[in-house]
C-alpha positions as CSV (number, residue, x, y, z in Angstrom):
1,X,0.0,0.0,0.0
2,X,1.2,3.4,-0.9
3,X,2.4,5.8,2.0
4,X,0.3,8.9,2.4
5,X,2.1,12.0,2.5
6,X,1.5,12.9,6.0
7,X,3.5,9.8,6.7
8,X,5.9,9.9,4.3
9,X,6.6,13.0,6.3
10,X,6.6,11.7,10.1
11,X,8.9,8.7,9.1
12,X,11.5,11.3,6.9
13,X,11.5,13.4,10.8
14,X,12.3,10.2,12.7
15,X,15.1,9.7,10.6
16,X,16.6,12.9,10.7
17,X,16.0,12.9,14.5
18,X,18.2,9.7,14.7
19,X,20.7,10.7,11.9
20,X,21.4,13.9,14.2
21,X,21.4,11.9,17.5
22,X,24.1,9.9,16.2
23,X,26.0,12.4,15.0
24,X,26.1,14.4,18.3
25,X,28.0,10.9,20.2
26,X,30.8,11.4,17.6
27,X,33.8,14.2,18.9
28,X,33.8,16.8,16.6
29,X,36.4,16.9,13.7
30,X,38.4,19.3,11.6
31,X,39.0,17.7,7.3
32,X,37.0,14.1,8.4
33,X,40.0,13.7,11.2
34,X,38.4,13.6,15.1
35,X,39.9,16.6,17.0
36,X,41.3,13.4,18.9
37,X,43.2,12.6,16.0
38,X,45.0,16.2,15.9
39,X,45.5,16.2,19.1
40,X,47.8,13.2,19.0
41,X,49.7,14.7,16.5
42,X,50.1,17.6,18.7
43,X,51.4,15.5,21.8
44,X,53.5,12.6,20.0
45,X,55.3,14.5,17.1
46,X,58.6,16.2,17.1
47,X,58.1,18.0,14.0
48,X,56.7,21.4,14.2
49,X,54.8,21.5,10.6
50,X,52.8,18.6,12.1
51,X,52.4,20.5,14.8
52,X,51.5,23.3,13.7
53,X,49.1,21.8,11.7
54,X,47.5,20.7,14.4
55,X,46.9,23.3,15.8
56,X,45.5,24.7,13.3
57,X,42.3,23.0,12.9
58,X,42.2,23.2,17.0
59,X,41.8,26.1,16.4
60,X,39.7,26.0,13.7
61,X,37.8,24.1,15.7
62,X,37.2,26.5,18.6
63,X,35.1,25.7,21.7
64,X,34.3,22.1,20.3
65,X,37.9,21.6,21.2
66,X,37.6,22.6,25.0
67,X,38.8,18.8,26.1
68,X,42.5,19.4,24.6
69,X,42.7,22.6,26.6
70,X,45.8,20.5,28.4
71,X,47.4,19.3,25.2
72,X,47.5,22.5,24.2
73,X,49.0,24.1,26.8
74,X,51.9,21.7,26.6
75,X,52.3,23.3,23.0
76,X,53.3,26.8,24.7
77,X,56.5,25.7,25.9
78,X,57.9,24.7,22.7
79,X,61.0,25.7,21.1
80,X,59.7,26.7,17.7
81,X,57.9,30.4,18.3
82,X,55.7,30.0,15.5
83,X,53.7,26.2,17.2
84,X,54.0,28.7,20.9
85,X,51.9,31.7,19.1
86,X,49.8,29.3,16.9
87,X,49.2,27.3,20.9
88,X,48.4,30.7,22.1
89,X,46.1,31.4,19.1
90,X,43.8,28.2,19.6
91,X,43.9,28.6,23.4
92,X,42.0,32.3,22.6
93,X,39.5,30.3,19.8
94,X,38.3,27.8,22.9
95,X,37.8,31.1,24.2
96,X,36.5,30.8,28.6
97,X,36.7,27.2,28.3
98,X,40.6,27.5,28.1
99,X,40.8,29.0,31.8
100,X,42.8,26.5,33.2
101,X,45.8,27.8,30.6
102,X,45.9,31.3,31.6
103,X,49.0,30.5,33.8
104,X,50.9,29.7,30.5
105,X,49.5,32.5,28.9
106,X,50.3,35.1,31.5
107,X,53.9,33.8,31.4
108,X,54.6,34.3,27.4
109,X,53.5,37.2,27.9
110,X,55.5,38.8,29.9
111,X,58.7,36.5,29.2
112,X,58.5,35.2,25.4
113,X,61.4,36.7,23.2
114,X,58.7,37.2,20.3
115,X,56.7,40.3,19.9
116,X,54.4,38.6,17.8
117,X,54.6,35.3,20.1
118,X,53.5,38.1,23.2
119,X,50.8,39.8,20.8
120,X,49.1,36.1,20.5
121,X,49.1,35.5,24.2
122,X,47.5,39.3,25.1
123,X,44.7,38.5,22.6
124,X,43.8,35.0,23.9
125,X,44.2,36.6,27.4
126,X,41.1,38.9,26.5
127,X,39.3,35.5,24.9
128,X,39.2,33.6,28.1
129,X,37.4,36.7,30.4
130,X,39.3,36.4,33.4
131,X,39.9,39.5,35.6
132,X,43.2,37.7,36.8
133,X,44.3,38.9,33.3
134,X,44.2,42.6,33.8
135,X,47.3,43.2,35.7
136,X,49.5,41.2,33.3
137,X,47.6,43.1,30.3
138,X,47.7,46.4,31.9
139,X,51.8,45.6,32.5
140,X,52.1,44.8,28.7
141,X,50.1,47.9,27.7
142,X,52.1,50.1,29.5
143,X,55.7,48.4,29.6
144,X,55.9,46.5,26.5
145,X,58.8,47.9,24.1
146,X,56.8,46.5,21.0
147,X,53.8,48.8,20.0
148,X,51.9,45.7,18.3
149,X,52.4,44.0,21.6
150,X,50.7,46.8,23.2
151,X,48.0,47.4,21.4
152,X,46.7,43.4,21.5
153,X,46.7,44.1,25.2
154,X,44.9,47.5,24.9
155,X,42.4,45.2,22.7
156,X,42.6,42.4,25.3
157,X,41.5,44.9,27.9
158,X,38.2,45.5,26.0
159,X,37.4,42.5,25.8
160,X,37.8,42.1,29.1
161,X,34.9,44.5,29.6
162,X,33.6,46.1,33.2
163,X,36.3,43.8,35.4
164,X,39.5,46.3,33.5
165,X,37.6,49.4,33.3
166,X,39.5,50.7,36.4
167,X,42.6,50.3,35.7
168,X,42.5,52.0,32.1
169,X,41.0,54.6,33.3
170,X,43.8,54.2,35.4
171,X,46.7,54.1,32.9
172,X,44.6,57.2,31.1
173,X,44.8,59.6,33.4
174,X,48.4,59.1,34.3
175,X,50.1,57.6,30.7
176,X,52.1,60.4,28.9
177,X,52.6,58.6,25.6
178,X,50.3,58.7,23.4
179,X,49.6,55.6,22.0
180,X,49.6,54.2,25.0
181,X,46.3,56.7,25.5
182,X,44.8,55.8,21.9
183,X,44.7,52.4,23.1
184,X,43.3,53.0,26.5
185,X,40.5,54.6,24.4
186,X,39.8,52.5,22.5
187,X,39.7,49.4,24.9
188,X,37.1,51.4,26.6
189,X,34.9,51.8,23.7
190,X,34.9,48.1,23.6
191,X,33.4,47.8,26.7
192,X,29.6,48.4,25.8
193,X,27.8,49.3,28.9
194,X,30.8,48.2,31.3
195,X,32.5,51.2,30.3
196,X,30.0,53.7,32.1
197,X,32.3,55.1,34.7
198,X,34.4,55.8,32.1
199,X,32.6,58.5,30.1
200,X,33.5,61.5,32.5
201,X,36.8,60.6,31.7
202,X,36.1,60.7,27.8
203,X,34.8,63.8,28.1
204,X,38.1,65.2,29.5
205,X,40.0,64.2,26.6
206,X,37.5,65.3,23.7
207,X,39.3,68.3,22.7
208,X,42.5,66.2,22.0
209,X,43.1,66.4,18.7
210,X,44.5,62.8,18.0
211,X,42.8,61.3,21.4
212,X,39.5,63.4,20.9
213,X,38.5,61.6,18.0
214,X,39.3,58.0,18.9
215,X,37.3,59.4,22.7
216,X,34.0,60.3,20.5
217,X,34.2,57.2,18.9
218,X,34.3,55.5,22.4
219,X,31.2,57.5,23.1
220,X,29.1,56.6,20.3
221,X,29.8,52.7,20.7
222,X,28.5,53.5,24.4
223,X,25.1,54.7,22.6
224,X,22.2,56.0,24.6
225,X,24.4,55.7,28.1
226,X,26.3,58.2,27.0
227,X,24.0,60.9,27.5
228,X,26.1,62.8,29.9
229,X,28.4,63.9,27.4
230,X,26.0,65.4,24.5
231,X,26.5,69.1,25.4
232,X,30.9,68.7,25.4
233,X,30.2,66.7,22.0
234,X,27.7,69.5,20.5
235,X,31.0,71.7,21.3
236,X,33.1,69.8,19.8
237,X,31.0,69.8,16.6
238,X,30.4,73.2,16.4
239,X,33.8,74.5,16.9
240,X,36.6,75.1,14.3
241,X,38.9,72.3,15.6
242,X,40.1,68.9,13.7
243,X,37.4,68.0,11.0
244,X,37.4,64.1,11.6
245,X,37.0,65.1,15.7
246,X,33.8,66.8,14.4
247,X,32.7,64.3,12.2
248,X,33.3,61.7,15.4
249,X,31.4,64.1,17.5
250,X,28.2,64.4,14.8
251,X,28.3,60.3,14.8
252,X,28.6,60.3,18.3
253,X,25.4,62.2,18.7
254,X,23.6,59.9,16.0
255,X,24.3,57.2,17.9
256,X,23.6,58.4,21.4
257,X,19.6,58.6,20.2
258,X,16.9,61.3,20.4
259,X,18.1,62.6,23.2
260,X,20.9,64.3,21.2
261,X,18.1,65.7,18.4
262,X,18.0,68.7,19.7
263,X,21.9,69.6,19.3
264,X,21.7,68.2,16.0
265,X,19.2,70.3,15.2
266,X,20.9,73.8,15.9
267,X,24.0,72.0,13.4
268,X,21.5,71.9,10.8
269,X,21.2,75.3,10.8
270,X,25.2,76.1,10.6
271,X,26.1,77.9,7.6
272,X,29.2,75.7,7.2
273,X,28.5,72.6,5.2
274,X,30.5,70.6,6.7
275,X,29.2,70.4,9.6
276,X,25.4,70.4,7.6
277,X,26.4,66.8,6.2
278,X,27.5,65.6,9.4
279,X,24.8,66.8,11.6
280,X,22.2,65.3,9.5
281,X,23.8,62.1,8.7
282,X,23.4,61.5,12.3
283,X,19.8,62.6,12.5
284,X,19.4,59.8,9.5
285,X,21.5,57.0,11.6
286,X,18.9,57.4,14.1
287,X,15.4,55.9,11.9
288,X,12.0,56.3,12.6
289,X,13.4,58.0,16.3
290,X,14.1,60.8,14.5
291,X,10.7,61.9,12.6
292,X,10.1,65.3,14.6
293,X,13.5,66.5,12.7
294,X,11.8,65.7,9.3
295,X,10.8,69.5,8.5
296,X,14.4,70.6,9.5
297,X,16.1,68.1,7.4
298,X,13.7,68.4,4.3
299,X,14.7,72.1,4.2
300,X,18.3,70.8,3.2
301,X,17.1,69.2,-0.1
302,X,17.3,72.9,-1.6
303,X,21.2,73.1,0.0
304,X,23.6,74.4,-2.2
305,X,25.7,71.6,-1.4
306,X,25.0,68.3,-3.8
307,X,26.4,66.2,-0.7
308,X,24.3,67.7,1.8
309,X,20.9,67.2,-0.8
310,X,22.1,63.5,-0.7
311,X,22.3,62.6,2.5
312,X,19.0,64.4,3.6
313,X,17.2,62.5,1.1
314,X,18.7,59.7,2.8
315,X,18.0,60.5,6.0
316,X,14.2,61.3,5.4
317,X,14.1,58.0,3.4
318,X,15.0,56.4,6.9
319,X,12.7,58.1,8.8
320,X,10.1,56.3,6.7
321,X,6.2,57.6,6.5
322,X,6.5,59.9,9.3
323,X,8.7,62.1,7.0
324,X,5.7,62.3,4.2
325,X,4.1,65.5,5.4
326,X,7.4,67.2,5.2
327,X,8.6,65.7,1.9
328,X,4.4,66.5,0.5
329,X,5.1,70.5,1.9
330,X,8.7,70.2,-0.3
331,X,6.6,69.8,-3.4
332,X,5.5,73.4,-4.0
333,X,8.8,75.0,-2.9
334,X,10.3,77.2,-5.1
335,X,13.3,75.4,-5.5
336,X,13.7,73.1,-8.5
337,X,16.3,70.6,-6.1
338,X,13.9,70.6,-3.1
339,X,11.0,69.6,-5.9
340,X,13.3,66.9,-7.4
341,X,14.4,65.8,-4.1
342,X,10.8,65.8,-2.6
343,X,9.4,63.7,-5.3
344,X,12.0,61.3,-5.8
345,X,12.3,60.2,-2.1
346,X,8.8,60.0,-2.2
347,X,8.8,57.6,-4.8
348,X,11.8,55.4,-3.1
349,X,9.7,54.8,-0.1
350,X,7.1,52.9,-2.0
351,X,4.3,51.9,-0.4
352,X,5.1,54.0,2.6
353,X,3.9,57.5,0.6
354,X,1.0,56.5,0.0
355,X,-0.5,59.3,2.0
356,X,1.6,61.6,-1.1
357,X,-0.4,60.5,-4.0
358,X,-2.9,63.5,-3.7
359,X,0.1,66.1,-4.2
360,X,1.7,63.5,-6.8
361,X,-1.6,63.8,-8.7
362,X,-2.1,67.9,-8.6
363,X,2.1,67.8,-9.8
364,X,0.1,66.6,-13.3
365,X,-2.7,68.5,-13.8
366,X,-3.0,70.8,-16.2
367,X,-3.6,74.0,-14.4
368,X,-0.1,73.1,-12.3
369,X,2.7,75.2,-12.7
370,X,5.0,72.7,-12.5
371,X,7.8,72.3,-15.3
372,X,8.2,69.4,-16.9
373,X,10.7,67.8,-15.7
374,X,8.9,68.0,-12.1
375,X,6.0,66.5,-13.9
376,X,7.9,63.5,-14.9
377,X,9.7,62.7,-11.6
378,X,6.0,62.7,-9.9
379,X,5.1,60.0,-12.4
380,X,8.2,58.1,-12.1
381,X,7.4,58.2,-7.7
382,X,3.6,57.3,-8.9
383,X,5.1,54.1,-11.0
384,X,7.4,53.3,-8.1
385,X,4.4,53.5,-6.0
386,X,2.5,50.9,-7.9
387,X,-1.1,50.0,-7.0
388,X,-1.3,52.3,-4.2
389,X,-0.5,55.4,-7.1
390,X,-4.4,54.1,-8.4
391,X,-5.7,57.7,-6.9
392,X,-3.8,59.4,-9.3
393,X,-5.3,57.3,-12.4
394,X,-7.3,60.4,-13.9
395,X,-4.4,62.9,-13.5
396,X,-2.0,59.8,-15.9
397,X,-4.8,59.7,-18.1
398,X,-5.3,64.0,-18.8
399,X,-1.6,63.6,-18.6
400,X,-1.6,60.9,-21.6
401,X,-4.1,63.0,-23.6
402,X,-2.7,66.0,-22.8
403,X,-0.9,67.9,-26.3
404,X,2.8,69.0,-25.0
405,X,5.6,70.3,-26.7
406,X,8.2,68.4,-28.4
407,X,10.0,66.9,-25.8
408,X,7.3,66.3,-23.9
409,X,7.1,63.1,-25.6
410,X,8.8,60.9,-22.8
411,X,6.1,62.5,-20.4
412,X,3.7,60.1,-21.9
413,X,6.0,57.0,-21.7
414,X,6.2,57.2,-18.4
415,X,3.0,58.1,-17.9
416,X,1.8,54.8,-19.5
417,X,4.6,52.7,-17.5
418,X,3.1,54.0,-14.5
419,X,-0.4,52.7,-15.5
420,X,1.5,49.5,-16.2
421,X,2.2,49.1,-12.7
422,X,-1.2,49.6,-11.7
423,X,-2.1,46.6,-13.5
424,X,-5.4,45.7,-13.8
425,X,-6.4,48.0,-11.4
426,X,-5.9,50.5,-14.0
427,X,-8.5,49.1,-16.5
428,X,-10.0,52.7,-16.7
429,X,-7.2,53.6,-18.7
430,X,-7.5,51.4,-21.7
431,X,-9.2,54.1,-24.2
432,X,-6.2,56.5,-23.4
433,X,-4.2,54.0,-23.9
434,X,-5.4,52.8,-27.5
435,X,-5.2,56.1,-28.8
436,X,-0.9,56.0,-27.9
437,X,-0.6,53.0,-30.1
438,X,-0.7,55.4,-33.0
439,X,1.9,57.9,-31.6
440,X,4.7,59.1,-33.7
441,X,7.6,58.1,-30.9
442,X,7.7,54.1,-30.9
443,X,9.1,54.7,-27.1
444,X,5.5,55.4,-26.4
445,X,4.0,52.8,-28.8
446,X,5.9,50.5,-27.0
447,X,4.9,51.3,-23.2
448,X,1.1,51.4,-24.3
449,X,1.3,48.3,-25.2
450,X,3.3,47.1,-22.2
451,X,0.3,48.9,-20.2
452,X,-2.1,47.3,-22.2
453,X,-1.4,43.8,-21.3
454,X,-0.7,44.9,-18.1
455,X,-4.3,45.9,-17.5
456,X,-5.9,42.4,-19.5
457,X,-6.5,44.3,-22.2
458,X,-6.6,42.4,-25.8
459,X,-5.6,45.8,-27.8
460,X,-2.0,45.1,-26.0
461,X,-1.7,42.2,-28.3
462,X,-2.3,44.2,-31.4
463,X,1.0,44.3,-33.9
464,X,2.9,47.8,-33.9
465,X,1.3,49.8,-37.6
466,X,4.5,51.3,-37.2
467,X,7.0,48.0,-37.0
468,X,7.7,47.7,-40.5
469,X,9.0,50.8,-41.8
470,X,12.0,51.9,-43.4
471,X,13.3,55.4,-42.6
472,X,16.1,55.1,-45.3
473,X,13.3,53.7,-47.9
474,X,15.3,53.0,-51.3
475,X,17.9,55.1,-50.6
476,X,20.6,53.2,-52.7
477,X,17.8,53.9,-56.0
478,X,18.8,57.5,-55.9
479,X,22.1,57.4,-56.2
480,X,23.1,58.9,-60.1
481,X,24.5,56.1,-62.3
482,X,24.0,53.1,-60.0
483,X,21.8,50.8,-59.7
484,X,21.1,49.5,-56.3
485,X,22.5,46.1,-56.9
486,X,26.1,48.1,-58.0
487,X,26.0,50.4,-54.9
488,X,25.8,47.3,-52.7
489,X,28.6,45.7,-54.4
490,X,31.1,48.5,-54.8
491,X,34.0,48.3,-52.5
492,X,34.6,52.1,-51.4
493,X,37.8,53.8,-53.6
494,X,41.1,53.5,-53.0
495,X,43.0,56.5,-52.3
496,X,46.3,56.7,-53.1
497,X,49.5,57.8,-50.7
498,X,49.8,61.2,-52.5
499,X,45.9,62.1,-52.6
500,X,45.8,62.4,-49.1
501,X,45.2,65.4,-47.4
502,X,48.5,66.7,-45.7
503,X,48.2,67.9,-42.0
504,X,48.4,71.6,-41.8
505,X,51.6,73.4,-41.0
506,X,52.1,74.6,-37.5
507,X,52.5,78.8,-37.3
508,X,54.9,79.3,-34.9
């Protein structure tokens, strides 16, 4: 008897259910070799490819290799320095299951003869998230005569999280070099939420010029606990200091949330551009959090600035539809860029200006004063719009019939490809439509007839009157002394070396 389908099904889970239950008693492995197999190489080879091949896929491996943690260890105290970093590397991929190592760890650190051997250790140090680890790192940071080696323990640090915080802020206040300090900064911008004690600190060193900018950076991965320090970072971005220490400032902002829109909003209203890109960049990175900026920021899309345009239409494309009103109120401006600007965002949104197709619709009617190329971006936003544009179906059709002057030709393509995407919706359009299959421009020809099938019409399957003709006709018949089958055949004339024109003399 045939298995019904519902069965079929229920016997195809059992067996995946046992396929994967058997699979989870076998160890994990690395190439179709058991990460027992590697590890064996590792313990009873005197070679140090092999071994560093084993260690590789360890590593590779990660936490699923937790039960070599003591094969690996042994692996530190080898004489090649590349198996004792690669060891050090696979200890930090295990990750907190590789605690019982940190005593190894802690010692090539501060004794290995190999910067880069030293520079492994830090960063596994930071992998295993012990707070026994910040007094070796912090000794590396500070003491270490290799800078790589200091700043894989500055990046250690941050990974150790709330349990270092201290002591950077520590080695902050009092280090005098200053990459020492960079890396102090940025360990603390690792931190997340750990790091909250820190942002006084921050603060302090904002108006550092090489420190300032790594310290706003810090702030903005803190994010909405990092309110304290808007009004030093609105400072900072209004001044006339380093320009990337602004630009860190304006992202700082963006990040922090709406409770920096109001400082943003005063930068919007800077008359150096600059800062305009920056400021409302940020008031973009912020979404849908942001919409009470949306008149504000749709007053930039008539900046004389190309950049600035830009990235307000990007920003009011990311507030989404609470930034229709303002982009509708855009439409009437004087401005041709805030028109432009207006219309196309509203047309990128989609689905989400829908509240727009009024305005869209009185952009096309005949009494508008709108110039035609404002005409045709309102019918490209109503295509992009689809079947929500169908309120604007009468103004496409008057548009359609509507005689304009010779360019205007391309009004009426686009005007028909947005009743295309109406679909069948659009039905209403189909005697407009049949009167642009005999249109002089076969551009428009063509998107009637798209529109036409579009909207189930049979006229849409009706052949083009236009599709055979010739615009040379018998061209080669005119030609004096000829005949057409000669002129095909002639090859063109020769010319010989001394018939050629000679380049004119330079003067001079």
């Amino acid at each position: 008897m045939k298995p019904r389908p519902h069965e079929a099904l229920s016997w195809l889970a059992a067996l995946l259910l046992v396929a994967c239950a058997g699979t989870a008693e076998h160890e994990p492995s690395f190439l179709r070799r058991p990460v027992s197999a590697w590890a064996r190489d590792l313990r009873d080879t005197e070679q140090d490819e092999i071994r560093q091949g084993a260690l590789q896929a360890i590593r590779a491996l990660g936490p699923a290799a937790r039960g070599e943690v003591d094969t690996i260890a042994t692996a530190l105290d080898a004489s090649d320095p590349t198996v004792r970093r690669v060891a050090a590397l696979a200890l930090g991929a295990i990750g907190p299951h590789a605690r019982a190592a940190a005593p190894g760890l802690v010692r090539l650190l501060g004794e290995d003869p190999e910067p880069r051997v030293r520079a492994a250790a830090a960063q596994a140090l930071g992998e295993t998230e012990l707070a026994i680890a910040v007094d070796p790192l912090v000794a590396a940071l500070v003491g270490d005569p290799d800078r790589w080696v200091r700043e894989a323990a500055g990046n250690a640090l941050g990974a150790l999280g709330a349990p270092a915080c201290p002591a950077v802020l520590r080695v902050l206040q009092r280090a005098p070099r200053l990459d020492v300090r960079l890396a102090c900064v940025r360990a603390l911008g690792r931190m997340g939420d750990g790091a909250l004690a820190a942002v006084p600190a921050l603060v302090a060193v904002l108006h550092e010029r090489w420190v300032g900018r790594r310290a706003a950076r810090a702030l903005g991965r803190l994010g909405p606990t990092a309110t304290a320090a808007i009004p030093e970072l609105s400072t900072l971005l209004l001044s006339d200091g380093d320009a990337w220490g602004r630009r860190r400032a304006a992202e700082a902002l963006g990040r922090i949330g709406p409770a920096a829109l109001p400082s943003l909003l005063d930068a919007l209203a800077v008359d150096d551009g600059f800062i305009r890109l920056h400021a409302v960049k940020a008031v973009g990175a912020m979404g849908p959090a942001a919409a009470s900026a949306a008149p504000a920021v749709a007053r930039l899309l008539a900046d004389p600035r190309p950049r600035v345009r830009h990235a307000a239409s990007r920003a009011l494309l990311a507030m989404g539809e609470a930034a229709v009103p303002a982009l509708v109120a855009c439409i009437d401006r004087p401005e041709e860029s805030a028109r432009h600007g207006a219309i196309d965002t509203l047309g990128r949104l989609g689905r989400a200006a829908k509240a727009a197709v009024p305005a869209l619709a009185r952009t096309l009617h005949p009494s508008s004063t709108a110039d035609l190329y404002t005409r045709q971006r309102a019918v490209i936003a109503l295509q992009q719009l689809g079947r929500d544009g169908l309120g604007a179906l009468d103004a496409l059709m008057a548009l359609m019939s509507e005689e304009w002057p010779r360019p205007g030709w391309f009004l009426r393509a686009d005007a028909a490809a947005a009743v295309e995407a109406m679909e069948r919706k659009a039905a209403a359009a189909e005697p407009v439509l049949a009167l642009l299959l005999e249109d002089e421009r076969p551009e428009v020809r063509e998107a009637a007839g798209e529109a036409l099938r579009a909207i189930g019409s049979e006229l849409g399957e009706q052949p083009d009157p236009y599709a055979d003709f010739d615009l040379f006709g018998d061209f080669d018949e005119e030609l004096p002394g000829l005949e057409p089958e000669e002129a095909e055949e002639s090859p063109p004339p020769e010319r010989s070396r001394r018939s050629r024109p000679r380049p004119a003399r330079r003067i001079g």
